[in-house]
ROSE-4610 file (N, C-alpha, C; in Angstrom, 1 decimal, always signed):
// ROSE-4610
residu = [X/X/X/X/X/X/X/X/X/X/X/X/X/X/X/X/X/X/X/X/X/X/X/X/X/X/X/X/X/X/X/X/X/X/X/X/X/X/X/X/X/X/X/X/X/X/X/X/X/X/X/X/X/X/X/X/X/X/X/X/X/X/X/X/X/X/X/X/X/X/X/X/X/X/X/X/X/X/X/X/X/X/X/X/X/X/X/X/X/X/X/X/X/X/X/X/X/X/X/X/X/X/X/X/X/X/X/X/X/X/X/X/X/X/X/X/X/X/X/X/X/X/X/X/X/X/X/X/X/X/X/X/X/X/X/X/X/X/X/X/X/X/X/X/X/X/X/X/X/X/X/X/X/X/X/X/X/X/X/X/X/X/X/X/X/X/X/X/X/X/X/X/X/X/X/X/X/X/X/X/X/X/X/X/X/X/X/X/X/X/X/X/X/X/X/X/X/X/X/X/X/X/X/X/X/X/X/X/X/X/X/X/X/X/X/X/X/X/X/X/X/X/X/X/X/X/X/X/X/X/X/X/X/X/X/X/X/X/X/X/X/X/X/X/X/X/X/X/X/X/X/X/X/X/X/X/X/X/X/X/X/X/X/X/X/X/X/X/X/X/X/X/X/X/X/X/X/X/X/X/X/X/X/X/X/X/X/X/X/X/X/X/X/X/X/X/X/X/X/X/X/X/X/X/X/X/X/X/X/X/X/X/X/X/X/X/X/X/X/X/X/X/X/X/X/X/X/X/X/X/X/X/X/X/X/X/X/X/X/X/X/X/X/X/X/X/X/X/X/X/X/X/X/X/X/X/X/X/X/X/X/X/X/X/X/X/X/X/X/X/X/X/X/X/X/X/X/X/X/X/X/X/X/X/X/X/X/X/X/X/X/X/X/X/X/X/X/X/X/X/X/X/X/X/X/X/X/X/X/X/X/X/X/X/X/X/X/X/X/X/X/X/X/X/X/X/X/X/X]
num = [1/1/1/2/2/2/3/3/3/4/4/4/5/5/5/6/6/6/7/7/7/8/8/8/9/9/9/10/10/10/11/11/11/12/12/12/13/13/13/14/14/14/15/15/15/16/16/16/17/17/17/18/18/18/19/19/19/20/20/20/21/21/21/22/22/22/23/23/23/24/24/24/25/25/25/26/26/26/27/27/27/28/28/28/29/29/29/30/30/30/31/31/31/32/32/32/33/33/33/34/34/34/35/35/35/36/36/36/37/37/37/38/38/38/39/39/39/40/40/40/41/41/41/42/42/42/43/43/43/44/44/44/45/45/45/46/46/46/47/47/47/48/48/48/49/49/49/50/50/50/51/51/51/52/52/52/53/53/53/54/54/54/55/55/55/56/56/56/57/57/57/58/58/58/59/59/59/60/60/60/61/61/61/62/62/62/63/63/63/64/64/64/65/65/65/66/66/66/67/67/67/68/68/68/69/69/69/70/70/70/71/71/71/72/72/72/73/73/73/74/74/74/75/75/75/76/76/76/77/77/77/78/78/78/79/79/79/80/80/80/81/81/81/82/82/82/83/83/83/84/84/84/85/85/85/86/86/86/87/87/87/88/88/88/89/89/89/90/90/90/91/91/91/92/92/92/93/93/93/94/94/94/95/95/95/96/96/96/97/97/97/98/98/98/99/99/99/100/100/100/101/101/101/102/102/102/103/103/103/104/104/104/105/105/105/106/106/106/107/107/107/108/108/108/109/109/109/110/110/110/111/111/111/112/112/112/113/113/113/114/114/114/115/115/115/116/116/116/117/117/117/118/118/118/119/119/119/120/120/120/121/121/121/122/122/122/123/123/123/124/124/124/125/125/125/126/126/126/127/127/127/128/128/128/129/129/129/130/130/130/131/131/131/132/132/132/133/133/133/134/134/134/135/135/135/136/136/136/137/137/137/138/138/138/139/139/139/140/140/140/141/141/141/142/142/142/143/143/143]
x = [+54.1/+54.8/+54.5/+54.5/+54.1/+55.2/+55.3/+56.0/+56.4/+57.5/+57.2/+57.7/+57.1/+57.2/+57.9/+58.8/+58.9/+59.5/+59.5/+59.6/+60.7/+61.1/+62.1/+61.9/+61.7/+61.9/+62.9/+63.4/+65.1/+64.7/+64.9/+64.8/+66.3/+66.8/+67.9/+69.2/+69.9/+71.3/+72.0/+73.1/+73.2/+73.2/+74.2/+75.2/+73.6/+72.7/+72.0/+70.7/+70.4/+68.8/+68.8/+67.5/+67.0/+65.6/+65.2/+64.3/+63.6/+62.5/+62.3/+61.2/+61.9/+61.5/+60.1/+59.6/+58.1/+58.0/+57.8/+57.5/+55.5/+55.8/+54.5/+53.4/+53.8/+53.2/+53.1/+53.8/+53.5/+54.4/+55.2/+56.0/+56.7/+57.4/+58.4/+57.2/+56.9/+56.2/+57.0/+57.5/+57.8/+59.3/+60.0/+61.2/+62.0/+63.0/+63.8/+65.1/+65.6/+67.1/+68.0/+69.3/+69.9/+71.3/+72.3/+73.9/+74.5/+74.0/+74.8/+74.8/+73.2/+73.1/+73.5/+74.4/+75.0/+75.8/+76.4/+78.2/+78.9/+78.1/+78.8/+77.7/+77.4/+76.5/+75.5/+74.3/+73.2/+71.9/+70.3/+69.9/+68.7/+68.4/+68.1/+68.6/+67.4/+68.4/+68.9/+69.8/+70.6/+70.3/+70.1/+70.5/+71.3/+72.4/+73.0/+72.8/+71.7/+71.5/+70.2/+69.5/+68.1/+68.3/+69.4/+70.1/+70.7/+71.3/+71.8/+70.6/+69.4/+68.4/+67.4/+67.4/+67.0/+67.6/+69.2/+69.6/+70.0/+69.9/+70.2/+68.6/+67.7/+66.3/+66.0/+66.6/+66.7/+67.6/+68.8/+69.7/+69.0/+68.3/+68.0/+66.6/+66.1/+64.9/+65.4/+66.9/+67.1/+67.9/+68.5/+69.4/+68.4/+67.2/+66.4/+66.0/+65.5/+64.6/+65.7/+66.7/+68.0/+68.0/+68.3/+68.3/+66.9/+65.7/+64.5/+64.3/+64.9/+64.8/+65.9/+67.0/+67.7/+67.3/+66.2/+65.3/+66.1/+66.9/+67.5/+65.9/+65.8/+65.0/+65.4/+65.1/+65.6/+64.8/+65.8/+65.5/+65.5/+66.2/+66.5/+68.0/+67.8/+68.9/+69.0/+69.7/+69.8/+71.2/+70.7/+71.8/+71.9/+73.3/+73.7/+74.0/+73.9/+74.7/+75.4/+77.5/+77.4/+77.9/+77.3/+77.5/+78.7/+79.8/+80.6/+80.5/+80.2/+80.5/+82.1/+82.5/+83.9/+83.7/+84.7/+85.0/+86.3/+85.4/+86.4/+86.4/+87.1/+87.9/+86.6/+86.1/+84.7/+83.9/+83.5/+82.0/+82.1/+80.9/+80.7/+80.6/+81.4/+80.4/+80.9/+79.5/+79.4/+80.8/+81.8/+82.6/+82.6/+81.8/+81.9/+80.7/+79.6/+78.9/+79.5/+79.8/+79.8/+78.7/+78.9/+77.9/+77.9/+77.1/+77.1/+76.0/+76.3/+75.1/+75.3/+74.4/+74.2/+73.3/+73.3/+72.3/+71.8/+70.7/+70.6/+70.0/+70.5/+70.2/+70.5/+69.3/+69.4/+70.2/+70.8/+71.5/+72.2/+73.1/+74.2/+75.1/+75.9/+77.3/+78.0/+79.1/+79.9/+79.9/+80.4/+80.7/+79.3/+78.4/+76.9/+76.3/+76.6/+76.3/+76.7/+78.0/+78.9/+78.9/+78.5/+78.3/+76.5/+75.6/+74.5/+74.1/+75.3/+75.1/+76.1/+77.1/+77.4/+76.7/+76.0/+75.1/+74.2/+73.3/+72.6/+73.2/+74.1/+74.6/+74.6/+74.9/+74.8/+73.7/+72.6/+71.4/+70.2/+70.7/+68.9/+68.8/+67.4/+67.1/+68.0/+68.5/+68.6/+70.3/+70.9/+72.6/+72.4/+71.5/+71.8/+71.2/+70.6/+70.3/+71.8/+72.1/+73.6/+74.5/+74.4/+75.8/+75.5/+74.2/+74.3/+72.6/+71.6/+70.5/+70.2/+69.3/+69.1/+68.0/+68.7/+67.7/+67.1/+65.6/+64.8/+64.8/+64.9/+64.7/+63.6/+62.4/+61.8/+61.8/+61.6/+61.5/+60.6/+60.4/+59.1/+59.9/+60.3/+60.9/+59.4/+58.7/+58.3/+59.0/+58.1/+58.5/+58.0]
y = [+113.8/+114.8/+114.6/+115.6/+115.2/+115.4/+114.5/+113.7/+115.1/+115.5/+116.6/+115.8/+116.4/+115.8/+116.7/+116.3/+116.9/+116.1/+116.4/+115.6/+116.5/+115.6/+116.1/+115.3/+115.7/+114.5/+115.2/+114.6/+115.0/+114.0/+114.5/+114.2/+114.7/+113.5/+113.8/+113.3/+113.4/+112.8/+114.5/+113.9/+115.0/+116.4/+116.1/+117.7/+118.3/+117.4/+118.6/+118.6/+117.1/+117.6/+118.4/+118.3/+119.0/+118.6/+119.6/+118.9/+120.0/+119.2/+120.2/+119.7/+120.8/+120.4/+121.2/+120.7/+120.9/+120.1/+121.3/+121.1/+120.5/+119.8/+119.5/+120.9/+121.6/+123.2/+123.9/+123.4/+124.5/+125.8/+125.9/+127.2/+126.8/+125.5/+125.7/+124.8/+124.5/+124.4/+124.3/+123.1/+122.8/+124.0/+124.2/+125.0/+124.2/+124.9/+124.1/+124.1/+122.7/+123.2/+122.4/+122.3/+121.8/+121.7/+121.4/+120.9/+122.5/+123.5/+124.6/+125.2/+125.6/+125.9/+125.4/+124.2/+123.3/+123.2/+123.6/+123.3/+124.4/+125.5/+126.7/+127.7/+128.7/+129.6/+129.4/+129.6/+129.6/+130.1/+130.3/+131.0/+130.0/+129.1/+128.1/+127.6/+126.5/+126.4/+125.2/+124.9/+123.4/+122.9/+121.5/+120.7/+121.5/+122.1/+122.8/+124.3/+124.7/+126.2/+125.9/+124.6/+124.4/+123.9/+122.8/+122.4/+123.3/+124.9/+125.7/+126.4/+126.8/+127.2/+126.8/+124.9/+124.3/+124.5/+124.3/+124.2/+125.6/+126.9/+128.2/+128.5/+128.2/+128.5/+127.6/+126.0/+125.3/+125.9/+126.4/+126.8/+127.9/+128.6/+130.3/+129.9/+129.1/+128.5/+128.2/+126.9/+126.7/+127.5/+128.4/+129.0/+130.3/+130.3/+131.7/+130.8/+129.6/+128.6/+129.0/+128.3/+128.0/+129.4/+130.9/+132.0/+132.5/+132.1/+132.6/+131.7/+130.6/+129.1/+129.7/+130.2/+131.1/+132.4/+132.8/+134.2/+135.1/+135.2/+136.3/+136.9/+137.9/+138.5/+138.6/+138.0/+137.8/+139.1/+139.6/+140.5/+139.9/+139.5/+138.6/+137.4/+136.7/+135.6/+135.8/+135.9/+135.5/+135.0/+133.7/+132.8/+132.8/+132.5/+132.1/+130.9/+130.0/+128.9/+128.8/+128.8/+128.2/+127.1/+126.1/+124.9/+124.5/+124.1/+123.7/+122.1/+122.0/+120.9/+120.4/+119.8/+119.3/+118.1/+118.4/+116.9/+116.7/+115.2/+114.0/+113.0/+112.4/+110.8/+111.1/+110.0/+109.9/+110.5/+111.2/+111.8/+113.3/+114.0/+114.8/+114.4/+115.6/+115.2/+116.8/+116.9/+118.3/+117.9/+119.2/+118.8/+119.6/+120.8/+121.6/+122.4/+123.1/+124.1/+124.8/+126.3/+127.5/+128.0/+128.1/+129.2/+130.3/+131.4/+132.9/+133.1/+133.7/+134.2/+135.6/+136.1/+137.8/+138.1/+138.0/+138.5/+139.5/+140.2/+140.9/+140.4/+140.4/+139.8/+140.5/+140.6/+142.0/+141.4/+141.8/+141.8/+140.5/+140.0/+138.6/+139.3/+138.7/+138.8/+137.7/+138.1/+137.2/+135.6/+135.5/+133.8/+133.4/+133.6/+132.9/+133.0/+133.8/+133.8/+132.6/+132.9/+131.8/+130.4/+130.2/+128.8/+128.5/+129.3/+128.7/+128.8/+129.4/+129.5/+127.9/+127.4/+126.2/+124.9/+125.4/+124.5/+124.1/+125.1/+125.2/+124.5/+124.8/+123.9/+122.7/+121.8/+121.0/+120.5/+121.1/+120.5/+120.4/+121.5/+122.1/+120.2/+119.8/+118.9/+118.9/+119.5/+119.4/+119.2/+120.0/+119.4/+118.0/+118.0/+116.4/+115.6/+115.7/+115.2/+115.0/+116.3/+115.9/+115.0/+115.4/+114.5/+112.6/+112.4/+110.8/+110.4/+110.2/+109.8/+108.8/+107.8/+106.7/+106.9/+106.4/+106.6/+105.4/+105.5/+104.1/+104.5/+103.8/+103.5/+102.6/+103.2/+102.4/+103.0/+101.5/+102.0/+101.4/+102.1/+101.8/+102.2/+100.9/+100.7/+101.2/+102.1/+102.0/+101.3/+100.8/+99.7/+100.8]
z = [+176.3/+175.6/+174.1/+172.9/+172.3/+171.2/+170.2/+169.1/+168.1/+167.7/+166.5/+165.0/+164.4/+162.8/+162.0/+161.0/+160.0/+158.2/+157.5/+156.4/+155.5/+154.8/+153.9/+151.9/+150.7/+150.0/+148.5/+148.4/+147.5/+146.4/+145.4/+143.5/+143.2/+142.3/+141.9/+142.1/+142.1/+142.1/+143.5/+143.8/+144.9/+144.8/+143.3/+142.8/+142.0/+141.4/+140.1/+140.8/+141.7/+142.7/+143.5/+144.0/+144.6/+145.6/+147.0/+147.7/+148.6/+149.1/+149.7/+151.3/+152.3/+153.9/+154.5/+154.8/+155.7/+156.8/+157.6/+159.2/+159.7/+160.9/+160.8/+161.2/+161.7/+162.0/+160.6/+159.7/+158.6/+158.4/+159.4/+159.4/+158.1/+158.2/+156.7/+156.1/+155.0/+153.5/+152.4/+152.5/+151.3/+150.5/+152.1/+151.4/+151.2/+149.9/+148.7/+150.0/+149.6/+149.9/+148.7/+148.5/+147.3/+147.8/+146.7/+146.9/+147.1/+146.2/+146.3/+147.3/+148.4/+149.7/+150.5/+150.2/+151.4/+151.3/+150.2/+150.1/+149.7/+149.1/+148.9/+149.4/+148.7/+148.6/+147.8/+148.7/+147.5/+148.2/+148.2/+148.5/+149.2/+149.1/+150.1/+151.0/+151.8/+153.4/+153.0/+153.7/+154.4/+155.7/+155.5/+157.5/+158.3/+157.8/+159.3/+159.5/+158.8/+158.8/+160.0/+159.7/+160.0/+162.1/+161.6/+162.9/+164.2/+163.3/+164.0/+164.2/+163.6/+164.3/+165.4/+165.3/+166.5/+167.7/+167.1/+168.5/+169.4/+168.6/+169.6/+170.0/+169.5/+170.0/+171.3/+171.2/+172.6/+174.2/+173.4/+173.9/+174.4/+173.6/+174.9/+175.4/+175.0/+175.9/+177.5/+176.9/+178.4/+179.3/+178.4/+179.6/+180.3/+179.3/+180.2/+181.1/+181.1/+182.1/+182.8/+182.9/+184.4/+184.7/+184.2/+184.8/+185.8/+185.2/+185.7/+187.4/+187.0/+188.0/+189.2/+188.8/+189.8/+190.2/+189.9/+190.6/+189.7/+188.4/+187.9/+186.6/+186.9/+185.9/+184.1/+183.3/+182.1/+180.7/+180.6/+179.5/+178.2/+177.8/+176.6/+176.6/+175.8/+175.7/+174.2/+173.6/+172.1/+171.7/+171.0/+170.9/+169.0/+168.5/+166.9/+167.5/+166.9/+166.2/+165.3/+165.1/+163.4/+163.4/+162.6/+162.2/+161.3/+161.4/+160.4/+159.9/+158.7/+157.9/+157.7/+157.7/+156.6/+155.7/+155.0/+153.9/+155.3/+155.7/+156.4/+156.0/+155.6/+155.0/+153.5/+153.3/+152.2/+152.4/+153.5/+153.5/+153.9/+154.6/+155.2/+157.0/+157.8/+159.3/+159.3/+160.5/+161.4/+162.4/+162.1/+163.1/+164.6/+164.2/+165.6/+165.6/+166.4/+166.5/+167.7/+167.3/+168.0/+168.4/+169.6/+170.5/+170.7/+170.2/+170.4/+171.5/+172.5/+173.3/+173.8/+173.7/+174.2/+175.0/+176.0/+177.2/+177.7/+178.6/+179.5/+180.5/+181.4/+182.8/+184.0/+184.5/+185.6/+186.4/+187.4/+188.5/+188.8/+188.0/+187.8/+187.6/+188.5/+187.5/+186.7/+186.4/+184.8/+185.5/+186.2/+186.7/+186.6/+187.6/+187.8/+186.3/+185.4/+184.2/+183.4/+183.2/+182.5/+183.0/+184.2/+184.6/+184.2/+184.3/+184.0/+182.3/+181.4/+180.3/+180.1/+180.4/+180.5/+180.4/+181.6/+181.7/+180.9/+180.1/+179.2/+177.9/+177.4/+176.7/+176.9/+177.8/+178.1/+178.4/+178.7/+179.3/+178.1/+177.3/+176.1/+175.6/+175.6/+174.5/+173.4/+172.8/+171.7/+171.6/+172.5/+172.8/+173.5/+174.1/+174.8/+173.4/+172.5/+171.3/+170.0/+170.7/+169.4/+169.8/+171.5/+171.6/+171.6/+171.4/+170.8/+171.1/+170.0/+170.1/+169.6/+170.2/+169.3/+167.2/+167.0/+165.5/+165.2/+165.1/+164.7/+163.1/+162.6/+160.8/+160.7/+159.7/+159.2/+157.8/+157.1/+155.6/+154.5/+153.8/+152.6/+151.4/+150.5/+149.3/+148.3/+147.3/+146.4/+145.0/+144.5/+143.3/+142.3]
């Protein structure tokens, strides 16, 4: 399976820098993101704007796979994510992501729905990635 890349590099101190993320596909290039788009309003992206877009694109990935895998014919799945930040104790953490899902799915009803949309949650790469991944660190100090 193959490895995905992406990079991030931040100039500055937290409140007045600034940085910017590229994907190894090139979709994002070098988009800015900063303190204001992350902590208030601003017009660049943030980690949990970017995070909430991995993970509802995984999320309707897998919940059309589990619907199509149960013979239901899938019209669309379209999922939001919103990500909430807090100030907890000294720092920041993600304390919760909401799930919006809107479907058409021919001939299910609400339970077999709601249970394989469950599931999905639970199963996408990317929820099984939030709820505890290992992180390797390697690092290169420039002098």
């Amino acid at each position: 399976m193959p490895v995905r890349k992406a990079n991030s590099e931040w100039r500055g101190d937290l409140r007045s820098g600034g940085g910017n993320i590229s994907t190894e596909s090139g979709v994002l290039k070098g988009v800015a993101y900063n303190f204001v788009s992350r902590f208030d309003k601003g017009n660049e992206t943030n980690p949990e704007e970017l995070l909430g877009a991995a993970h509802s694109a995984c999320y309707a990935m897998a919940l059309s796979n589990m619907l199509s895998g149960e013979g239901y014919k899938v019209n669309f799945v379209k999922a939001e994510d919103k990500v909430h930040i807090e100030k907890v104790g000294d720092g920041f953490t993600i304390t919760k992501i909401e799930v919006f899902c809107d479907a058409s799915i021919d001939k299910i009803d609400e339970a077999a729905f709601n249970k394989l949309a469950e599931d999905a949650k639970k199963g996408c790469p990317v929820s099984k990635a939030l709820a505890g991944v290992e992180f390797i660190l390697t690092t290169k100090l420039q002098k």
